[in-house]
C-alpha positions in Angstrom: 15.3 35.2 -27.6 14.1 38.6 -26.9 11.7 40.3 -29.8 12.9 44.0 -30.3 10.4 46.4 -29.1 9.4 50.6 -29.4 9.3 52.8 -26.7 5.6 54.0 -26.4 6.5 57.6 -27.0 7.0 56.5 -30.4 3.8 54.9 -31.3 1.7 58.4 -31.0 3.4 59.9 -34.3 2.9 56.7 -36.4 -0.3 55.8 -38.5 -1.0 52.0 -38.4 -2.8 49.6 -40.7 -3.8 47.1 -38.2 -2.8 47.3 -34.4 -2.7 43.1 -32.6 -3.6 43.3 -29.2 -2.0 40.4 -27.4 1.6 38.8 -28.7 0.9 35.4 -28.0 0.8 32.7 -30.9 -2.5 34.0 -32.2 -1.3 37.7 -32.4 2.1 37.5 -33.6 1.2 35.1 -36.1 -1.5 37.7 -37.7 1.2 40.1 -37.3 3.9 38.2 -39.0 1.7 37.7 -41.9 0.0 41.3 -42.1 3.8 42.1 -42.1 5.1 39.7 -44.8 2.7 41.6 -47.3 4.0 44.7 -46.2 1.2 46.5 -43.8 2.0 48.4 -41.0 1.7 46.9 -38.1 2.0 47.5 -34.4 2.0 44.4 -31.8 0.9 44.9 -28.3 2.1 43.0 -25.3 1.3 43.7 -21.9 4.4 42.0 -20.4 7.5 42.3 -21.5 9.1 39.0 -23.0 10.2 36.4 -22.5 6.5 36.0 -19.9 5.0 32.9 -18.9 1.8 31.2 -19.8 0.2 28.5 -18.2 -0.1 25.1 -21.0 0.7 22.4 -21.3 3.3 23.0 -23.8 3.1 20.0 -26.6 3.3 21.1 -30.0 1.2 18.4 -32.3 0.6 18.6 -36.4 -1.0 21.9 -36.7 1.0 23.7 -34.8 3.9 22.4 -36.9 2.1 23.5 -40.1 1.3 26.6 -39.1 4.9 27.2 -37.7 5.9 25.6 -40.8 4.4 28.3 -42.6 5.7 30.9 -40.6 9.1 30.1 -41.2 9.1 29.6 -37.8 9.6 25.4 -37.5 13.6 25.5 -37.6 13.9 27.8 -34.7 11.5 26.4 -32.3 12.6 22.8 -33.6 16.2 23.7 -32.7 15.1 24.8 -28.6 12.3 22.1 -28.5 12.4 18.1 -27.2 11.6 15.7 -30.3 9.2 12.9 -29.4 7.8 10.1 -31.0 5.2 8.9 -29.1 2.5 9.8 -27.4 1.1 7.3 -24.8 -3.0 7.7 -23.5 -4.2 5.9 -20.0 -7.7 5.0 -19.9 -9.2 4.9 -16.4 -8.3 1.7 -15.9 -4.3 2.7 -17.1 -4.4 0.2 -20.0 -2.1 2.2 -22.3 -2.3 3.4 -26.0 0.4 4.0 -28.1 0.4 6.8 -31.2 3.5 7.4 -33.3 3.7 11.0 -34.6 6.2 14.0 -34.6 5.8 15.8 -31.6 7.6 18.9 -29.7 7.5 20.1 -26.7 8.9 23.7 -25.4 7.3 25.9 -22.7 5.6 28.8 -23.8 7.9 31.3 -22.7 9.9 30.1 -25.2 7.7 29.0 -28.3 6.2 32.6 -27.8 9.2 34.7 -28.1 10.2 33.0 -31.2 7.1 33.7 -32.9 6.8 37.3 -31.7 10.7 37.6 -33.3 9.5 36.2 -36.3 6.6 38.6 -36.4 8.9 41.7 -36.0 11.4 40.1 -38.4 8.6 39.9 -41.0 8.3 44.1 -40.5 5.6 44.3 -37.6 6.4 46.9 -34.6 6.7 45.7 -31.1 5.7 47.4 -27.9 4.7 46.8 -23.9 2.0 48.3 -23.1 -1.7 47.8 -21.8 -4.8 48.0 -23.6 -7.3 49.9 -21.5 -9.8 50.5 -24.7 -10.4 49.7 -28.1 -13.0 51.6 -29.8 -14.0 51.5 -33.8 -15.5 53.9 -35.8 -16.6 54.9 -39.0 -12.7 55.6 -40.0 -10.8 53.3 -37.6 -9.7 51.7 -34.6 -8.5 54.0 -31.5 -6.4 51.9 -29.1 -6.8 53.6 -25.5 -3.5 52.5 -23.5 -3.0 52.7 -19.7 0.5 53.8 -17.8 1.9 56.7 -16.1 1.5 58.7 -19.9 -1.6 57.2 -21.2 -1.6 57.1 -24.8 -4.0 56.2 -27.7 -2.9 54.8 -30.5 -4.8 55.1 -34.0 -5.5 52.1 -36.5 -7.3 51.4 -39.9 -8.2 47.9 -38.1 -7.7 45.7 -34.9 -7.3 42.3 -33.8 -7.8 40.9 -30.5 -5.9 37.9 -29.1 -6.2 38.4 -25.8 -6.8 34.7 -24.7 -9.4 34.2 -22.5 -10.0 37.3 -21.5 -12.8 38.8 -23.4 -13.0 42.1 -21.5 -11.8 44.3 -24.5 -13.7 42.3 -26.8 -16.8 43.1 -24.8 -16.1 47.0 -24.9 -15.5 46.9 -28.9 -18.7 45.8 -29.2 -17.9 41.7 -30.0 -20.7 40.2 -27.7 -18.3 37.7 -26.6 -19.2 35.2 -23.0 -16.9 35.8 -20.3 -17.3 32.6 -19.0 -15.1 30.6 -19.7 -15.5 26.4 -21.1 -13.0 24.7 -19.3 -10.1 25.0 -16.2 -6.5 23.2 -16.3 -3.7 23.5 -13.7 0.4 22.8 -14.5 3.4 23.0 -12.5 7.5 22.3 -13.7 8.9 19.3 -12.8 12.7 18.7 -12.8 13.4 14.9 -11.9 16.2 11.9 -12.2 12.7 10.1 -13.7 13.6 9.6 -17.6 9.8 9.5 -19.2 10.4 9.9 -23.3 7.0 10.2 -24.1 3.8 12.3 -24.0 1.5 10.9 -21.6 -2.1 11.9 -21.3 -4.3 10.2 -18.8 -7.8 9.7 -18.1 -7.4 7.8 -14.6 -10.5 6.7 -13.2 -9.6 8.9 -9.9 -10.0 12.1 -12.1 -12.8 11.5 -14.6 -14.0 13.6 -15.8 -10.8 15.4 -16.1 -8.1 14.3 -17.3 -4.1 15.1 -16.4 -0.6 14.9 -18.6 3.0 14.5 -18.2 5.1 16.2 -21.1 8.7 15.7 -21.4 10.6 19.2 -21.4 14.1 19.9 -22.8 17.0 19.9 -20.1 15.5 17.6 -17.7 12.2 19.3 -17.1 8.5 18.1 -17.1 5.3 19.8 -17.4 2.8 17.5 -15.4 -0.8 19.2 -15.2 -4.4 18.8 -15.1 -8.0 19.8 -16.3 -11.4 19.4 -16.7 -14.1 20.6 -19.4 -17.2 21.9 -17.7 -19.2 20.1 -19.8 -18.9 16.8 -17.8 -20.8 17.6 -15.4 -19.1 19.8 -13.9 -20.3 23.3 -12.6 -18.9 25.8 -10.3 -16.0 26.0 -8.6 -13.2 22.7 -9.5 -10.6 21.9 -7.2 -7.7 21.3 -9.5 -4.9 20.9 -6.8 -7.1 17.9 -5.0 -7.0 16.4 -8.6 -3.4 17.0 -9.1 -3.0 15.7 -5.8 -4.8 12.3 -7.0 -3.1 12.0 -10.2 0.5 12.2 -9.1 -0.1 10.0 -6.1 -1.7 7.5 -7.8 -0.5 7.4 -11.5 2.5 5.1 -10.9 4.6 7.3 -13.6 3.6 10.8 -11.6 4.4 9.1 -8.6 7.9 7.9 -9.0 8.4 11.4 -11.1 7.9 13.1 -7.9 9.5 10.6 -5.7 12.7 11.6 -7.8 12.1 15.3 -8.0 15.0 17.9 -7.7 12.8 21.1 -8.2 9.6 21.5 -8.8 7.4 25.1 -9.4 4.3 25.6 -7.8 0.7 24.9 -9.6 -0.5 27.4 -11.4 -4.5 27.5 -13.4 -5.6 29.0 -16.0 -9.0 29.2 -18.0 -9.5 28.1 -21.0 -12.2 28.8 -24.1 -13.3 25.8 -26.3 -15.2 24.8 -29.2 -15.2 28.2 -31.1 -18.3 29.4 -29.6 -16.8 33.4 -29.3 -17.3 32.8 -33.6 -20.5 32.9 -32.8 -20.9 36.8 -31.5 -21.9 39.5 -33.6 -18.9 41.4 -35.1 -17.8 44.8 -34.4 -16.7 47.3 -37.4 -13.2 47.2 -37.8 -12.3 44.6 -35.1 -11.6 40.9 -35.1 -11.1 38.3 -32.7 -8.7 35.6 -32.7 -7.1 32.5 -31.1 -8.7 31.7 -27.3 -10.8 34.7 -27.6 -13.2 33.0 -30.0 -12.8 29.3 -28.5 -9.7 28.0 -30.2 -9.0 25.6 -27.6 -9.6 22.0 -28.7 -12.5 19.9 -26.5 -10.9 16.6 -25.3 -7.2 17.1 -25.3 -6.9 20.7 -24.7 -4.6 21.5 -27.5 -5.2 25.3 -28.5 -1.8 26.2 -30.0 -2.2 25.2 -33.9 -5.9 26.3 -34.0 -5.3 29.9 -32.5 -2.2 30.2 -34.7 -4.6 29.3 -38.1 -7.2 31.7 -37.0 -4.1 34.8 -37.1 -3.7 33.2 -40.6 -7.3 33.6 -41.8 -7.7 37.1 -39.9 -4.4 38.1 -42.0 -5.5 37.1 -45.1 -9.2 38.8 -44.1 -7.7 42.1 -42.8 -5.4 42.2 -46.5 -8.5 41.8 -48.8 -10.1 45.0 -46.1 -7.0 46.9 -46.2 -6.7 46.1 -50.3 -10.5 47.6 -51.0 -10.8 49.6 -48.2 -13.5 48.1 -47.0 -14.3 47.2 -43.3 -16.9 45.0 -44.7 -14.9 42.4 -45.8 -14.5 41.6 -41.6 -17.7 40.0 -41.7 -16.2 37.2 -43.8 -13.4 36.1 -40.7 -16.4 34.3 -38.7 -17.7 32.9 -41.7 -14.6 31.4 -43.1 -13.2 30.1 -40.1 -16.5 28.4 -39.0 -16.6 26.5 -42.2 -12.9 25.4 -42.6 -12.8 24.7 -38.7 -15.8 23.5 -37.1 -15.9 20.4 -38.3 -13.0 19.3 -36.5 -14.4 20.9 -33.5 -17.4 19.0 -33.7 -15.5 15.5 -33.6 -13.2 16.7 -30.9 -16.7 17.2 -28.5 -18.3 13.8 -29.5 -14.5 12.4 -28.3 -14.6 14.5 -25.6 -18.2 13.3 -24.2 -17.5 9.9 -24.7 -13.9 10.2 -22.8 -15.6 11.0 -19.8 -16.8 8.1 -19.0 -14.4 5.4 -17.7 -15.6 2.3 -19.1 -15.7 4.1 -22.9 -11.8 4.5 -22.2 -11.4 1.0 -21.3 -13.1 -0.7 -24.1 -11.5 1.9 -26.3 -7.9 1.3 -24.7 -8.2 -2.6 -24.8 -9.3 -2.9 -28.0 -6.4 -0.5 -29.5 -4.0 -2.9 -27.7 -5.2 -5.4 -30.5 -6.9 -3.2 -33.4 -4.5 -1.7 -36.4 -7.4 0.6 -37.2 -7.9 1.7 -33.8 -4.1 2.7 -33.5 -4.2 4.1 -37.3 -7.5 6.2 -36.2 -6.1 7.6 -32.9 -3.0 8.9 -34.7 -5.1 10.3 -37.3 -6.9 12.1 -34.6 -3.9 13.3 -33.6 -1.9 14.2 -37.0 -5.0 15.6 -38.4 -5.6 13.0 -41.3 -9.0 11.6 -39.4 -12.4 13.0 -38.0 -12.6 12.1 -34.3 -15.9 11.2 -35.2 -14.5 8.0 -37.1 -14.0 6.2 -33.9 -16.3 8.2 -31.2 -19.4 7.5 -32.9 -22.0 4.9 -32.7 -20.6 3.7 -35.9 -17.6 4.1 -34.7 -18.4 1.7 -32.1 -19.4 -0.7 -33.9 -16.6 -0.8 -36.2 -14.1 -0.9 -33.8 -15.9 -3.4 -31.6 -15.1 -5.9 -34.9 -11.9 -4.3 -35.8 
């Protein structure tokens, strides 16, 4: 699925209320909403689609809900796998198992569905690439680079450039280049038959931690990261890591052993925790999705979260397009700290207990035998529980008795 896109010829005559800079999840969700309420709206890609991104491609709860609400869920349902289970390896390998919905599909694929949604919902598509994007007391100028430069004018902007902050940086948003966290993933086609999500934290990678997700047709994503948090700084070798993991995680191993194809490892940075929330704003300009942080500490999920901040910067950018009133920006940070953060702040505590081993052990061998650990971890999961309820000192102490 190809989204339609305009020649860039034809984006100097038009007028738009809000120009999105970046088409992934984040961006074309904003889009398809700004859309839906019947705003003019131009999306920005700089490749053409379908383009890869590295991920690790598993679609939990609120990346359902928020392609639920997109109208999007049938589509990306009817290209994805199904699973039901989702199975977590402390160092040790003593195995948890969660229940849940889950999907997997490889971004090339999730992403052009939701940029076609976005255009279906009245938002203008176009290639191109952002050079500049500079506010003032009026509006947004979008500077774009090519053999006929161009600038494009705009009541407001949005930013969902992922981790890259660079435009962010020149609109003004004080945003950190540095990124929170590194992760590596390569395709996998195999006569292995795994029909779950598995997520490990073997003791030969902590504290990083590696996955193997299912793929339609046949295909695996098998990958690994680490959060620089756990004491790690500088420079991480993630192919020695791979290396480790899928010659000693007996499921990586014989996945391999039974390869047909396989494409070669490719990294990525990624931005946790929300901190890019934190920056001061810029008039006329928000930042969404990875940008800000939308990545999740401890599992690395970033989908869902990046998708509701395009949500919350849609229903921001109407109320400032409604009054006329850049103003009304300021309230993005504000709102999406306080329906957010929380969640954030139990997925660090998780993610600083997970690294180290002997947490994962205990954890994992006393999940083998406790409902409520089981119950919790698939809250954690779905969305229904605070991390915090089991990586906690009280935590601990109830699931020690559980």
């Amino acid at each position: 699925m190809r989204p339609p896109t305009l020649a860039g010829d034809e984006l100097r005559h038009r007028t738009w209320d809000v120009v999105v800079v970046g088409a992934g999840p984040a961006g074309a969700t904003a889009a398809a909403h700004l859309g839906r309420a019947g705003h003019r709206v131009l999306l920005l890609d700089r490749h053409g689609f379908p383009r890869d991104k590295v991920c690790g491609d598993g679609l939990i709860a609120d990346t359902l809900g928020a392609l639920e609400r997109l109208t999007a869920l049938p589509a990306v349902r009817a290209r994805a796998r199904t699973l039901a289970r989702t199975s977590i390896y402390s160092a040790s390998r003593h195995r948890i198992e969660i229940d849940g919905d889950f999907l997997t599909l490889r971004r090339r694929d999730l992403d052009a569905i939701v940029a076609h949604r976005a255009v279906e919902q009245g938002a203008v598509m176009a290639t191109g690439t952002v050079a500049d994007v500079q506010p003032d007391a009026a509006g947004v100028t979008i500077r774009l680079t090519g053999t006929e430069p161009l600038q494009v004018r705009a009541r407001y902007a949005v930013l969902a450039t992922g981790a890259d902050t660079s435009l962010g940086r020149k609109a003004g948003l004080a945003t950190a280049p540095t990124p929170s966290a590194v992760a590596a993933r390569c395709y996998v086609r195999s006569a292995f038959e795994i029909d779950r999500l598995m997520i490990s934290y073997d003791r030969d990678i902590v504290p990083g931690y590696a996955w193997i997700f299912p793929l339609p047709d046949g295909e695996y994503n098998v990958g690994c990261g680490v959060f620089y948090r756990n004491g790690i700084k500088g420079d991480v070798n993630l192919r020695k890591m791979f290396e480790q993991f899928v010659a000693g995680f007996p499921e990586a191993r014989e996945l391999m052993a039974r390869a047909t194809d396989m494409t070669p490892l490719r990294g990525a940075p990624l931005r946790c925790g929300l901190k890019g929330l934190d920056a001061p704003s810029a008039a006329r300009v928000v930042a969404i999705g990875e940008t800000v942080g939308t990545t999740f500490p401890f599992t690395g999920e970033g989908i869902g979260k990046a998708m509701e901040t395009g949500e919350l910067a849609a229903v921001t950018l109407r109320d400032a397009l409604a009054d006329d009133d850049p103003r009304r920006l300021e309230q993005f940070a504000w709102t999406a700290k306080r329906i957010l953060e929380p969640k954030y702040a139990g997925y660090r505590a998780a993610e600083r207990w997970l690294s180290r081993p002997w947490v994962t052990d205990l954890l994992a061998r006393r999940a083998q035998r406790s409902h409520f650990l089981r119950d919790a971890l698939s809250g954690i999961l779905n969305e229904t529980i605070d991390p915090r309820t089991v990586f906690s000192l009280g935590g601990l102490a109830r699931w020690l008795v559980s």
